[in-house]
N, C-alpha and C positions, 0 to 999 in steps of 0.2 A: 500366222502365229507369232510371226516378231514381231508385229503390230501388237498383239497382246501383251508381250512382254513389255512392251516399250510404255504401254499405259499403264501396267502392275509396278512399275519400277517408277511411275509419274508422279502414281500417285500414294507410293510408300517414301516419295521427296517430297510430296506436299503434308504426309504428314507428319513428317517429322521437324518440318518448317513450323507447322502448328506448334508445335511439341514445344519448341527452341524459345517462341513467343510467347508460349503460355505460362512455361516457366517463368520468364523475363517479368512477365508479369508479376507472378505472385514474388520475387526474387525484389523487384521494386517496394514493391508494397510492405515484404517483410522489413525493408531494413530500418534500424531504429534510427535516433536524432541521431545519440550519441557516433554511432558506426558512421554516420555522414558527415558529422562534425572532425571524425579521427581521420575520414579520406580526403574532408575538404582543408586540413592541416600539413595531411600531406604531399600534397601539391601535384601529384603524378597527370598526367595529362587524361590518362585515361579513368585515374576516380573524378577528377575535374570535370568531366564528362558527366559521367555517372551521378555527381553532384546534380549539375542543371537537371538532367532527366528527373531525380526524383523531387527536385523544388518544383518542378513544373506538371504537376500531373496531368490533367489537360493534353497536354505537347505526345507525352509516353501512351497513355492509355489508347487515345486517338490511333495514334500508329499502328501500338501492336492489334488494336482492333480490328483495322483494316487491314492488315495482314491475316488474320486468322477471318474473319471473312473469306476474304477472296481464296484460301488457302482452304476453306471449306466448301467455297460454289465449284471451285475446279474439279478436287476431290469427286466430290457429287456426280458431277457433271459426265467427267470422266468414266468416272465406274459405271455409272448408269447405261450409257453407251458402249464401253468399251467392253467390259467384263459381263455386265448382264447376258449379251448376245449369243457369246457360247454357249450358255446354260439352256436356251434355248432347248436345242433337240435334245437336250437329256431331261428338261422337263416337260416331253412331248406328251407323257401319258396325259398331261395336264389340260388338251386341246388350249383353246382358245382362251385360257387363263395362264398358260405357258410362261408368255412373254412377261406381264402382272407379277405373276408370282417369281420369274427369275429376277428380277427388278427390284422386289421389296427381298427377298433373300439377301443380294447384292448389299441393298440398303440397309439391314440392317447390321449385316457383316464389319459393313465400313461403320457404322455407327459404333459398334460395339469396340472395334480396333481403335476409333478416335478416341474415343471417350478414354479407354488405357491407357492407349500409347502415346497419344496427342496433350492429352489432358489429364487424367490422375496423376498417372505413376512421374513424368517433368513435373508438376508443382507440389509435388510429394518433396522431390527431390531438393527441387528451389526453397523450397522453407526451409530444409534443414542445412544445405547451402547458400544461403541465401548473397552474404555476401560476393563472396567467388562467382557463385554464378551472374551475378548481377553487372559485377565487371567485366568478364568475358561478353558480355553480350553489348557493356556500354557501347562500343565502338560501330558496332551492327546498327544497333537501335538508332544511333543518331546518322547512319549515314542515310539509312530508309526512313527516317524521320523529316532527312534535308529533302530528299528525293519526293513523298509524297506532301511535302509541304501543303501546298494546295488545301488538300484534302482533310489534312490535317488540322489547319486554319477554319476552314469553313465547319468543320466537325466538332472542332473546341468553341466556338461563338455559341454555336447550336448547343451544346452539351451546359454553355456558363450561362443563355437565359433559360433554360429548362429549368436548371438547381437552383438558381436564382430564386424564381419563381416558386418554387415549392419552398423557398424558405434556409436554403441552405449556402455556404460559402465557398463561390466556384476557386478559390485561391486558397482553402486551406486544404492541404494534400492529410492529414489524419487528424483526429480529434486526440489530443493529448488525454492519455492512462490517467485514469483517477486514482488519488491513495489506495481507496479500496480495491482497484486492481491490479499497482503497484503491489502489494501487500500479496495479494492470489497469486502472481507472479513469483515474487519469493519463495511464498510458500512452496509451492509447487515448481522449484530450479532446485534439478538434481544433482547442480554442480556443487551447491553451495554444503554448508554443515547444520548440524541442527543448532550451533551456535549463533553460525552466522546468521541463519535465520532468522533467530529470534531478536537479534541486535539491531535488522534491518527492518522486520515487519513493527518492530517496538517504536524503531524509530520515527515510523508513518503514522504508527498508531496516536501519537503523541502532538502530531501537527496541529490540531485543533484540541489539546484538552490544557486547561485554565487552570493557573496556578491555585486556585480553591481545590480541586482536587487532587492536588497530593501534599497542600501545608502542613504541617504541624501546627496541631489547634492548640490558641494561647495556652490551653489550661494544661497541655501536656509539653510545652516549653518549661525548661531550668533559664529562669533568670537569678539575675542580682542588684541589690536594693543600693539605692545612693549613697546613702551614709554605711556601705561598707569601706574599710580599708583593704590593701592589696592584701595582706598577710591572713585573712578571713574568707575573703574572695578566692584567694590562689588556692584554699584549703578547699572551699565547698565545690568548686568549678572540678579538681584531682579528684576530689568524691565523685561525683557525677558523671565522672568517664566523656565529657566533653570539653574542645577545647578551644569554645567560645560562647558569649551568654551575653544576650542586652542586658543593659542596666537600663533599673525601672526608677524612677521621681516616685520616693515613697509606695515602691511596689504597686503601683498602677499601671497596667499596661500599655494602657493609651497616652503615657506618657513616657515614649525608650527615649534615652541620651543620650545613647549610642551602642555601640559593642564593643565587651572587652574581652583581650587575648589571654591565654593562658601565658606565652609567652611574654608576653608585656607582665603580667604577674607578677612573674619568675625573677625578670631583670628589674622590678620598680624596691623601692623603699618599702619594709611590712608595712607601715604609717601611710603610705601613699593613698588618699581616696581614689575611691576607683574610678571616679566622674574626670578623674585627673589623666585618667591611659584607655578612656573608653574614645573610642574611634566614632565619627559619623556613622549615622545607618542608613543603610542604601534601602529603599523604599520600594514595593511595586504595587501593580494593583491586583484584587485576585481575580481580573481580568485576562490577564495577562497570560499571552500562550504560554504554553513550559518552553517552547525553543526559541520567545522572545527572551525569556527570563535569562536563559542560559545565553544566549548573544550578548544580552546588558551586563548580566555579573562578568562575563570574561570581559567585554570591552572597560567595565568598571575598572576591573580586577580584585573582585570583590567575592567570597566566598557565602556569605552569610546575607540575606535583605530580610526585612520586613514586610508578610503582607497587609495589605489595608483595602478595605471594602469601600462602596463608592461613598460613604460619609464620613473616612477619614477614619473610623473605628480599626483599632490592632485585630486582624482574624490570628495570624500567626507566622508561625516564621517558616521559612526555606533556606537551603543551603544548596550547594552546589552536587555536592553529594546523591541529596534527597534527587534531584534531575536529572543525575547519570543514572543514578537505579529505575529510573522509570522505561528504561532504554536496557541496560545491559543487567535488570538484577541486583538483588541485596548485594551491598558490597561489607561485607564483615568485616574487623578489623579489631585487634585483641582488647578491645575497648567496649565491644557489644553484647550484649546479653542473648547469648544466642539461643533464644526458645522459640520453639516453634506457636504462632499467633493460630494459628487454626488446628483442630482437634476432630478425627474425625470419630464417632464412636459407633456399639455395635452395632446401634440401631440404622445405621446408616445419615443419623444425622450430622452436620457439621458445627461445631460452637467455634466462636472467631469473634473479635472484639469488633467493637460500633464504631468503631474509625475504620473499618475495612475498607479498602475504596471499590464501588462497583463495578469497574472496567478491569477489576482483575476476577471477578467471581467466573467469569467462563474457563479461566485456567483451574478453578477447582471444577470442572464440570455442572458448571449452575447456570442456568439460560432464563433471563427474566426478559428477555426481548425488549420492548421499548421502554420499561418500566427502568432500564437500566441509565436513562436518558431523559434527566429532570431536572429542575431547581436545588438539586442536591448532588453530594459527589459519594457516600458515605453507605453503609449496612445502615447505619443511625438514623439520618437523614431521610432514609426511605422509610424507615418504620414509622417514623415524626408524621412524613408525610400525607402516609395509609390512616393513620389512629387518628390524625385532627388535633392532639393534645399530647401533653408529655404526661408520658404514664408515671404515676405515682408509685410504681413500687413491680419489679419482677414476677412475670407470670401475665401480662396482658402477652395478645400477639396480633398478627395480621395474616390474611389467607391473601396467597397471590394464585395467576396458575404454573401450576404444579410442585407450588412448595407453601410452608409456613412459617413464618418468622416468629419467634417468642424471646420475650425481652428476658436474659438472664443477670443482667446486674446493671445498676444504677447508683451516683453518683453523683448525690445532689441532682442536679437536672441533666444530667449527662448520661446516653443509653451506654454503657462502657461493655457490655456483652450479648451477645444474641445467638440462640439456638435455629439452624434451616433445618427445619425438617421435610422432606420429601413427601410429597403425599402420594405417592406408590413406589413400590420398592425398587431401588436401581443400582446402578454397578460405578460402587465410589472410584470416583480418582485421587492417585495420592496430592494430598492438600500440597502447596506452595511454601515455603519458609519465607514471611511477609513483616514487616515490619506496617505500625499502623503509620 
């Protein structure tokens, strides 16, 4: 009987040996750059440690695998002989299937215990600890690490032409998070606020989208004309509630001279031409990311550029302003006409002006899937694109699925309004306060 207990007792050390590994593992695995960047700064001998093991996966995985192997043949082995045996004469009714059946019993007992105790509930634990656990274990890990070297060696060779082979990189330990699951991350981190969320998933959102969609199109720019004086200019620019404006070569656009300050205004002679306090214009293209734009104006120091398309033509202008609201939100300021741009009515349709930008319509609840993702950035844009031709006059429209767009107002050649209608009925969300 002490013989039994001495193998009940073996092999609840083997698995909890399992356990310790298993964890270790997924404890490796969880931790991010950053966390290995802030231990390998820190210098302590034992994240120093912990550092190599997870630059080296190969070296870690190896190890704990042969551990939990052998950690699993013993197990096995053990119980099968040791424990099964008693069971014997109590499953004597069983004749000659007796031993068979105490055996797979046995077996599945220990399976059912490992899988728990060995395995769920340690890597349950180690993800949510991951760091802590990870270090506690450094110290283990590399000392059975030095110990089965060997093995270890010959098991990473085999493991790097395997991966190799099928195409994959035996030296990079994880595939770097894509925006879009940097962004799911966010979304879904219960630490964070619904502010901060939105500051930081906006901020990803933004990595690839082109200064074309969010300019201010020329025709909805406040410029001012060469042959003004300061004391005419400093009057229309206070009317206009902004407090900077390119000057245009005989109000041509594709002709700015630069931009002038409200301040420069203020302080010049009324007589002063303006061509006389207008500043260089800082230029981009509307190629140009929105978080190159915003690197160039601050490195510039420059609030205000021009964009230009690839022949050199003015599309319109941006400011620094218009970049941070792409990120944190309208930023209002006692200067701004605060009316809300979208309308929602009873019929459950939305009306919202044709400079709308597409990549905010799923915040009013509107999902055009890839239709959202064109040679255009705009409500307008897309209507242009669907019809073939600029409609002559309010009241054309387009069928997309599961909505319809009808052109409400026009502007010269400019779609300046548009009705979404739903084409079955659904459950509005409240619209965005958006500036075009």
């Amino acid at each position: 009987m002490n013989g039994y207990w001495f193998n009940l007792a073996l092999i609840a050390v083997l698995i909890v040996f399992n356990a310790l590994l298993a964890g270790t593992e997924i404890a490796l695995i969880s931790l991010r750059e950053s966390q290995l960047r802030r231990l390998r700064a820190g210098g302590e001998r034992r994240a120093t440690r912990l550092v190599r093991l997870a630059e080296d996966p190969n070296r870690f995985l190896a190890t704990i695998q042969i551990g939990i192997t052998l950690a699993g043949f013993l197990a096995s082995a053990t119980a099968a002989v040791a424990l099964a045996e008693p069971l014997v004469p109590v499953l004597g009714f069983a004749g000659r299937a007796a031993e068979p059946l105490a055996i797979a019993l046995v077996t599945l007992t220990l399976t059912f215990v490992t899988l728990v105790v060995g395995e769920l509930a340690p890597k349950r634990l180690a993800m949510q600890y991951a760091q802590r656990w990870a270090l506690l274990a450094a110290t283990p890990l590399h000392l059975l690490a030095v110990v089965s070297r060997p093995a270890v060696w010959a098991l990473s060779r085999a493991t790097d032409l395997v991966v190799r082979a099928l195409g994959g990189n035996p030296r990079q330990a994880q595939q770097p998070p894509s925006p879009e699951e940097l962004r799911d991350m966010v979304i879904s981190h219960r630490g964070l606020t619904t502010e901060q969320r939105t500051i930081i998933s906006s901020a990803l959102e933004i990595h690839e989208r082109p200064l074309r969609a969010v300019l201010v199109p020329r025709r909805a720019v406040f410029s001012l004309s060469d042959d003004m004086r300061a004391a005419g200019a400093r009057d229309a620019l206070a009317r206009s509630g902004h407090s900077r404006a390119p000057v245009l070569r005989a109000g041509h656009f594709d002709e700015v001279l630069g931009i002038v300050h409200l301040r420069d205004l203020t302080t010049a002679g009324d007589t002063t031409p303006v061509t006389e306090l207008a500043r260089p214009a800082h230029s981009l293209s509307d190629f140009t990311k929105i978080t190159d734009a915003l690197r160039q104006l601050m490195a510039a120091r420059r609030h205000f550029a021009v964009v230009v398309d690839e022949y050199g033509s003015v599309e319109g202008i941006v400011t620094i302003e218009d970049l941070l609201e792409e990120i944190v939100g309208e930023i209002y300021d006692e200067t701004d006409r605060d009316t809300a741009t979208v309308r929602a009515q009873p019929d459950g349709s939305l009306l919202l002006p044709g400079s709308f930008p597409l990549h905010d319509l799923p915040d009013l609840g509107v999902d055009l899937g890839d239709l959202r993702h064109g040679p255009y950035s705009t409500v307008a844009g897309l209507v242009l694109a669907r019809l073939g031709h600029v409609p002559r006059r309010p009241g054309e429209s387009v069928r997309l699925p599961g909505w319809t767009i009808e052109v409400t107002g026009m502007h010269r050649n400019a779609i300046t309004g548009v009705r979404l209608r739903p084409r079955r009925p659904r459950q509005l969300q409240r619209p965005s306060r958006r500036g075009p």
